[in-house]
N, C-alpha and C positions, 0 to 999 in steps of 0.2 A: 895923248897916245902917239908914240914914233910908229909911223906907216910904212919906213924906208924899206925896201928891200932889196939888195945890193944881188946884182945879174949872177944868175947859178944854173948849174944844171946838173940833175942826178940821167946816169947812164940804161936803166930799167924800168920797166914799170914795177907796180904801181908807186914807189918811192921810197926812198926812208925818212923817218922822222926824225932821227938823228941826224941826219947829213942837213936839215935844214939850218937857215939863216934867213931872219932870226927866228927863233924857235914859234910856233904857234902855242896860243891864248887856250889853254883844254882845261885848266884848274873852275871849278861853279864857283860860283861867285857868290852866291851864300849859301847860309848853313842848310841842311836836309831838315825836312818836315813830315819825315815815314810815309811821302808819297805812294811807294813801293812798296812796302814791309811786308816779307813773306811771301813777296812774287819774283819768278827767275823770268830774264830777260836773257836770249838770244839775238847777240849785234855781230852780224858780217861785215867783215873790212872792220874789224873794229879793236886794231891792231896801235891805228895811229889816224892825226887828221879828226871826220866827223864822229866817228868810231869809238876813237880813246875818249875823247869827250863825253862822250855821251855814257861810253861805258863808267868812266868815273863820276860821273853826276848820279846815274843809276844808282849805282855804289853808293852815294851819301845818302839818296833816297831810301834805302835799304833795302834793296833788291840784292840776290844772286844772279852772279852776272856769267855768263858764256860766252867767249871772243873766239870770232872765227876770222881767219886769215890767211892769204895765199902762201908766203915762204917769208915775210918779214918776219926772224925769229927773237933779233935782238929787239924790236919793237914791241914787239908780243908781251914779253916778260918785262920791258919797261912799264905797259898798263899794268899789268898784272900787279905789279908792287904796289901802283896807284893806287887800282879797288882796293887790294887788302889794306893799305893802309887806311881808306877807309871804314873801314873794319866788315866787307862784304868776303862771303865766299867766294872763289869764281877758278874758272878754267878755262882753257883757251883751246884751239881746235886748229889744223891747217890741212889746207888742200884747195882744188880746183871746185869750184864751185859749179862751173860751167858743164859739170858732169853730174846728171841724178843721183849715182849711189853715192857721191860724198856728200849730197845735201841731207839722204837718208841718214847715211853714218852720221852726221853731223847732228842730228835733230835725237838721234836713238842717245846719243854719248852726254846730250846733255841731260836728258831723262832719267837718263840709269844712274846720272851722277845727283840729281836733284829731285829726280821725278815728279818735274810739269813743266813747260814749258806758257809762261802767263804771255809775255813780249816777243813779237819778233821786231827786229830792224833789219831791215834789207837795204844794206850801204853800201855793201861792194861793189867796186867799178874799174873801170879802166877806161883810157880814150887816149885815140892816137894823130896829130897834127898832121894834114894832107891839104895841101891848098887847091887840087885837084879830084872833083869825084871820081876821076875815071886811073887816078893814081892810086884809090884807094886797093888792095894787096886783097882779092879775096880771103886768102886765112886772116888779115886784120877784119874784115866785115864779121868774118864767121865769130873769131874770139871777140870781139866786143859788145854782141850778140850773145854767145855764150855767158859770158861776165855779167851784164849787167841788164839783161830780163830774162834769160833760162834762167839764173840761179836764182834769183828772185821767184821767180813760178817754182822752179823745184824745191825750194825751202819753203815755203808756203803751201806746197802738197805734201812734207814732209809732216810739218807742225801740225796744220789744221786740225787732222784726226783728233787729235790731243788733246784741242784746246776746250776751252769752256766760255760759255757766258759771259760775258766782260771783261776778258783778255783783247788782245789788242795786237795789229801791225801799223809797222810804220814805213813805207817804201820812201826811199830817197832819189827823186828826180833832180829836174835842176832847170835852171830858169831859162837854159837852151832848149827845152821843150817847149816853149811857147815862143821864145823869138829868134831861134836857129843860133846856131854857129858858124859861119862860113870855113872854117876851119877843121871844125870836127862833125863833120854830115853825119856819119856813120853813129858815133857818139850821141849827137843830138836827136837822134831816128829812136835809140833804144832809151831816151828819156822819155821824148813823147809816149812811145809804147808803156812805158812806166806808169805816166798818168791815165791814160784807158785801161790799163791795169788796174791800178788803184778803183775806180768808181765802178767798174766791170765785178770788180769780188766784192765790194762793199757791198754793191746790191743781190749778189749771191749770198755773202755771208750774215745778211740783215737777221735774216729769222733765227741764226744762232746766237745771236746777241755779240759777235764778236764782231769788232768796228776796225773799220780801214780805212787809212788817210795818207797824205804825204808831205813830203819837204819839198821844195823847192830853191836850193840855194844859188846864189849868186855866186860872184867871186868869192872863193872861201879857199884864206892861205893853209894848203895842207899841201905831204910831199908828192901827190898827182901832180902838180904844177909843175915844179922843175924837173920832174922827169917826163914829160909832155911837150912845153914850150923850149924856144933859144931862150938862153941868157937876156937879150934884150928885150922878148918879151914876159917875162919874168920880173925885171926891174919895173918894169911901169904896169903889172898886174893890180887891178882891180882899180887905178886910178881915175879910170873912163865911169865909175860908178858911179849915181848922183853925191853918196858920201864923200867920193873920192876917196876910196882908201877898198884893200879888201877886208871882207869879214874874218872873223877866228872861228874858230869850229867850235868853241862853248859859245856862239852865238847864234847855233843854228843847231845845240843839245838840246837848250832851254823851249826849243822848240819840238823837237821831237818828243823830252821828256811831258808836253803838254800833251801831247795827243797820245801818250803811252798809257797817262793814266786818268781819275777818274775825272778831272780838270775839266776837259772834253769831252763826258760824257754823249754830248747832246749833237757830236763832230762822228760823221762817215762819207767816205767818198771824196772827204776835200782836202785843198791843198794849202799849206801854210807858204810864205815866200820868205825867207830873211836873207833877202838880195842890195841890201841896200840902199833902197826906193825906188827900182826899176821899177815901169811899171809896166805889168802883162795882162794880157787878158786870157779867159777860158777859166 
């Protein structure tokens, strides 16, 4: 496998997936086994990166799929050809997440179009490089905040009503919740928050039989990266990793798609890692 990845940088968040170089690894890599069949999955951020992945794996599995995204719109309709060529239904959704009533809108639009929602992925994120706490912009504290644990609580008060018995959330933390970022404080503050999230509703949500768990990924090449980091740190992204190399985002679908379904039945509250072989504790 070529790990090279030559110095870039996208000028926004959260990125495009076209503009990347070289492209990430989202194709499953093997055939579907009706994992999914006749259950709809709602994935935020899930435009391009962890997101497109997982939404096209879903797809083989045989789920209908629901992609919610902030304004990547050419990315958007590149999944979208994905799943159907999978031969799934699916629809895609955009806006601010960081705001209630689009997580409502959000959660109503996929209902009315499939009516249930079985999966949620809560994947959406942002994070912004400051090598100073006291540098960090309070509207960046507030919108990274907003991003990446309101919308997650607000899409999850959206769903839950809804849901039933053996449906399933998947929240996406990251391995900066257990051993910092010196770089991205703010960032790393609303992962951790993520994981007492996660184990905080799985033990609320125990007696309805709906299970909660998470990811925790490592270095994982998607276009957050270069529109986050300089160019030179970019180039040597993910290299510090015991694999040395960064992960792809279908290597860290295969792991949500685990906890999505009935695989992990016997999994709530806990966190998966596919970081590489850091090793965390918590």
């Amino acid at each position: 496998m070529d790990t090279s990845i030559p110095a870039q940088s996208q000028d926004r968040q959260p990125g495009h997936e076209s503009e990347l170089s070289p492209k990430p690894d989202w194709m499953p890599r093997f055939p579907g086994s009706g994992r999914l069949s006749g259950l709809t999955a709602l994935i935020t951020g899930g435009d391009s990166g962890i997101g497109r992945a997982t939404a096209v794996l879903f797809a083989r599995e045989g789920a209908n799929v629901a992609i919610h995204y902030k304004d990547e719109h050419q990315d958007a309709e590149a999944t979208l050809d994905m799943v159907r060529a999978e031969g799934a239904d699916c629809i895609a959704l955009s806006g601010d997440l960081g705001e209630k009533a689009e997580a409502d809108r959000a959660a109503q639009a996929v209902i009315d179009r499939f009516g249930r929602i079985d999966i949620l992925v809560n994947n959406a994120a942002e994070q912004h490089v400051q090598t100073k706490v006291e540098d960090i912009p309070e509207e960046q504290l507030r919108r990274t905040f907003a991003t990446n644990i309101f919308g997650q609580f607000f899409m999850v008060q959206a769903v839950v009503p809804q849901m039933q018995p053996g449906n399933t959330i998947v929240n996406t933390a990251s391995v900066t919740a257990f051993r910092g970022q010196p770089m991205l404080i703010d960032y790393s503050s609303t992962k951790g928050a993520i994981l007492a999230f996660t184990r905080a509703l799985a033990s609320n949500l125990s007696e309805t039989g709906i299970r909660v768990n998470a990811v925790a990924p490592g270095p994982i090449w998607t276009p957050l990266i270069p529109a986050s980091f300089p160019p030179d740190k970019v180039a040597d992204f993910g290299k510090d990793s015991p694999m040395g190399r960064p992960g792809q985002p279908n290597e860290v679908a295969s792991c949500i798609l685990f906890l999505a379904c009935e695989d992990s039945s016997y999994l709530t509250g806990q966190t998966l890692h596919p970081n590489g072989g850091a090793m965390v504790g918590g």
